[in-house]
N, C-alpha and C positions, 0 to 999 in steps of 0.2 A: 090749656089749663096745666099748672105745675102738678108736677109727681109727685107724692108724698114717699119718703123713705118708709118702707116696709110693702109698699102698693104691690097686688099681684094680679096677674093677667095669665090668659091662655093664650098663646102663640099658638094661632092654626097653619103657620109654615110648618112649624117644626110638632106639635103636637104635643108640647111642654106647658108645665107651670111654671113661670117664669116672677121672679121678686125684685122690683126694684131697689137696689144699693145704693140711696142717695148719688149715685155718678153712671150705673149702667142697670139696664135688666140681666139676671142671670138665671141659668135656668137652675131649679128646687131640684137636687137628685133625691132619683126613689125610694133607692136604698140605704140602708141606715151606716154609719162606720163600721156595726159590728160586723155584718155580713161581708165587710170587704177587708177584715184584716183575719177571721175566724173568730170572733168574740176578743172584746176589748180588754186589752192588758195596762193594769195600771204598775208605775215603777215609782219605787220611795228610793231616794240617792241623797248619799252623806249623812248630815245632822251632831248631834253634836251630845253625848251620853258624860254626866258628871266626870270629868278630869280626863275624859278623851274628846279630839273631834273625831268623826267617824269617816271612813271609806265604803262603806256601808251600800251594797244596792240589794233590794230586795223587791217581791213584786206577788202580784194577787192577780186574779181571774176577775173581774169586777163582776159577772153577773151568779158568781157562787156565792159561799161564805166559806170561812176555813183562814188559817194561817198564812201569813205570806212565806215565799219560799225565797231561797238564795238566790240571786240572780249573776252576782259579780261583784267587781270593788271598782270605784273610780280612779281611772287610772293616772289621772293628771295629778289631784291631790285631793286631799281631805279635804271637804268642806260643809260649812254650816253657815245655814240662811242664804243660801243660793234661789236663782231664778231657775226656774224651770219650764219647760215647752217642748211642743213635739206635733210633728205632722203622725200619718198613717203607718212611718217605720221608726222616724228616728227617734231619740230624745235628748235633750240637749238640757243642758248644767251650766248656768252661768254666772260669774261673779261670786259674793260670800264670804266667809272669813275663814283661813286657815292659821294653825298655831304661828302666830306675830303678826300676820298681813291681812290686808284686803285684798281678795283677787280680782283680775279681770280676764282670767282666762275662762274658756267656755271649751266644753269635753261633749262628746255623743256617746251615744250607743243606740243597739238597734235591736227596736223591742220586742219581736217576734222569737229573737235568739238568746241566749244568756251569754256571758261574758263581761269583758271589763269594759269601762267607755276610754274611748283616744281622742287625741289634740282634735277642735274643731276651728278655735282661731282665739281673736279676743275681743273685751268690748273697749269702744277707742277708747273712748273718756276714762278709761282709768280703773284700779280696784274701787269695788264696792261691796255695800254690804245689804241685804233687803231688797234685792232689786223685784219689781211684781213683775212677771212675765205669763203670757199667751200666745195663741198662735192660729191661722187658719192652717189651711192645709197646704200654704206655701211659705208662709212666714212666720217666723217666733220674733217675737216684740218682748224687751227691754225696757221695763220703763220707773226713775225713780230712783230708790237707794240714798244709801248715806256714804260717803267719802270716809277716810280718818279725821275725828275732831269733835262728834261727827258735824258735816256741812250736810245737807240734805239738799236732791238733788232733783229736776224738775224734766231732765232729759228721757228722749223719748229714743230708745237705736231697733236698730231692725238686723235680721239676718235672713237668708235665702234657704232652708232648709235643708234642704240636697245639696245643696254644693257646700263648701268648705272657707272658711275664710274671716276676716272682722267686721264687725259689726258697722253699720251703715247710718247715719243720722237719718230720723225719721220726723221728729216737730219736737215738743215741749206739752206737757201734762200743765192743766191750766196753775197747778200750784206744787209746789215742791211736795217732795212727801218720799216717806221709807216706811216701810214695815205696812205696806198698804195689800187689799184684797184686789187679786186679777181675774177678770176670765172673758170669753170669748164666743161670740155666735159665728158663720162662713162671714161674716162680713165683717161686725164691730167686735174690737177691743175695750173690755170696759176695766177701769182703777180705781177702788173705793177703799173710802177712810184710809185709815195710815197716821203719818204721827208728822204734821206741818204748823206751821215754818221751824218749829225746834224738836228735838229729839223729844222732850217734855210734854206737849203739846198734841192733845188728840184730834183727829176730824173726823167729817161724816160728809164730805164729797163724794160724787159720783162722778167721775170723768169719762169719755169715748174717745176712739177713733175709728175711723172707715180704715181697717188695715190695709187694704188693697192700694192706698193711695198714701200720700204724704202730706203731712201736717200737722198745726198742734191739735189739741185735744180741744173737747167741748164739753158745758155744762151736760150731764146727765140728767140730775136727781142728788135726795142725799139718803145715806142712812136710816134707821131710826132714831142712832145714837151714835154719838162720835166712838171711834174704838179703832183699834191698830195692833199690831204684834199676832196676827196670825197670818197663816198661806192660808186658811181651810176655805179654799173657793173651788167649785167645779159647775160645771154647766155642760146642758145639751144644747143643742140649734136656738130653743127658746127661750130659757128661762139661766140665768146664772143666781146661783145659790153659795151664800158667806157665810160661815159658822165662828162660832168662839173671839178670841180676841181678848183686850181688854181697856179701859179708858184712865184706867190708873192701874201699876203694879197692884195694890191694894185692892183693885174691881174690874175680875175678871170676871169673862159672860160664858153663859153656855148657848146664847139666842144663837136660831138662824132666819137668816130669811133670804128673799129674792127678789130678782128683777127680771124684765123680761124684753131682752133686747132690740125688738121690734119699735118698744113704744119709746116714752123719754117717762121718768117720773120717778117716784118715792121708793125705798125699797117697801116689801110689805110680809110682813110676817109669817115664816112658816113654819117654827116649833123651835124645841131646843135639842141642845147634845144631852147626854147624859151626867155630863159635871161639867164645871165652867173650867175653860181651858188657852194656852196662849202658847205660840209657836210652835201650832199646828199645822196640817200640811192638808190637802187634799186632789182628788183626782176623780176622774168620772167617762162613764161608758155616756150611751143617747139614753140611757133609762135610769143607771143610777151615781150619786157621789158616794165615794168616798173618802173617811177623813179620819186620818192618824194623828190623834188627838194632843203630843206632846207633853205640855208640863200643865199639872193640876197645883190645888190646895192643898197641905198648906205649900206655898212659893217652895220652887227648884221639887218638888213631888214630879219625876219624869213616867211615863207612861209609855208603853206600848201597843196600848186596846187600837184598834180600827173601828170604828163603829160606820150604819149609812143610812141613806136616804133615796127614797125612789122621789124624781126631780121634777115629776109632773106633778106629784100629788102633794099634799101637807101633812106635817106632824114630826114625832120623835124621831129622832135616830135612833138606830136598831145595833145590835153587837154583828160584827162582820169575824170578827179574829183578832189574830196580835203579828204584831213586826215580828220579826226574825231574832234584833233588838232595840232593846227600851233606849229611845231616843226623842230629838226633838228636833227642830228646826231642818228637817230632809225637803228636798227637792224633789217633786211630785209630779208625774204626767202621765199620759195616757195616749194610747193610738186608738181613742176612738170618741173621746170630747166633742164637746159642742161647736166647736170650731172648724171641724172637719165636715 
């Protein structure tokens, strides 16, 4: 009889809970991310504050509340609307827009220390801007974006964590798309909504991949509502959670809701932020997200609030703190996500 992707079993060789990943069994570890990095660190890098773009790294405790503290500047370049991802130490920056260009370089840093981030390599295809990025605990994935023009972009790249270098073709996301939500369980990458086949143009797709493997992507599920122009995605092992966004400049949302990466289907409702918001960012331990809300009503209103969500449960988000500074579109991860 076939396997069904998410199937679990006891291995009495090994004495394990073991999940199948649509291609192997692997075994379920017992312990959570936070216990193996000291409690999970989340990092806001770049963004982009009226008439500056920012260098900006700043970072929080996910399982306190309180302000976030200085962490460092990026040291490649200022950037807004970057990718972001991170295994257990590193975090990585990639692509975005700096004052005239698109970039396609990709910076680290290493989150347990403070500091600046340094060269990590680049992504082949070229500067971009909105790229949705995720990661397990060995790969950050790349996937999306808009070129200069803009062209929107349907490519999927991959990079090796730990080691140093550019980025690797990995498949094709079943439809072009920028400005879309990411996030991740140990096994699938998942890309929702975003703004396809034109800058103009909203959706409410849900895409996957088996990161562990190569190829294009697959139907998920959709949205509730078409919507795009935010990061605020974070997930633990089970459930990946999208906040904010918007379906028109004119009609922005404060909705969140989730999905739950074991099964395939609809997202389904889990409460709202505290005002409707768009090019937001977010990040997340195994218990909670967080999400640096960006720009409010009325239009170009920037923000600094943090607000969060405990990620098993439902309902409002809750006031966490404030950034260091008022900004928008920063580059968000964590070493200790759903991914890990």
């Amino acid at each position: 009889m076939p396997v069904s992707f998410g199937a679990l079993r006891f291995n009495t060789d090994s004495n394990k809970l073991e999940l199948y990943d649509g291609n192997q069994w692997t075994e379920i570890v017992a312990s959570s991310p936070d216990s193996q990095t000291g409690g999970a660190r989340g990092v806001f890098g770049g963004g982009y504050s009226p008439g500056a773009y920012r260098t900006t790294i700043d970072y929080i405790q996910i399982s306190t509340t309180g302000n976030a503290i200085s962490f460092g500047t990026l040291g490649v370049s200022a950037r807004y609307i970057p990718g972001a991802c991170a295994d257990r130490t590193r975090g990585l920056f990639g692509g975005g827009e700096a004052p005239g260009t698109f970039l396609n370089s990709i910076e680290y840093l290493t989150i347990s220390s403070t500091g600046n981030s340094v060269s990590f390599g680049s992504l082949v295809a070229g500067g971009r801007i909105y790229p949705a990025a995720c990661a397990s605990s060995t790969r950050g994935l790349f996937a999306g974006g808009a070129t200069p023009g803009p062209t929107n972009l349907n490519l999927i790249e991959y990079v090796t964590i730990q080691a140093t270098g550019n980025s690797i073709d990995f498949g094709d996301l079943v439809q072009t798309r920028n400005r879309s939500y990411s996030a991740a369980s140990p096994t699938r990458g998942v890309f929702a909504g975003g703004f396809t086949p034109t800058s103009s143009a909203t959706g409410n797709a849900i895409d996957f991949v088996t990161i562990s493997t190569l190829g294009n992507a697959a139907d998920f599920g959709d949205l509730s509502q078409a919507r795009g122009s935010s990061f605020g995605s974070a997930s633990n092992a089970i459930r990946g959670v999208f906040a904010g966004g918007y379906i028109t400049p004119a009609s922005l949302q404060n909705t969140i809701e989730y999905i739950t990466f074991a099964t395939l289907g609809n997202a389904q409702d889990f409460g709202d932020l505290s005002v409707v918001t768009y090019y937001g960012t977010a990040t997340s331990s195994s218990t909670r997200g967080a999400f640096a809300l960006g720009i409010t009503t009325p239009l170009n209103t920037f923000l600094n609030t943090i607000e969060y969500v405990t990620i098993m449960s439902a309902g409002n988000s809750i006031d966490f703190g404030d950034l260091t500074v008022t900004r928008a579109g920063t580059g968000a991860c964590s070493n200790g996500h759903g991914g890990l």
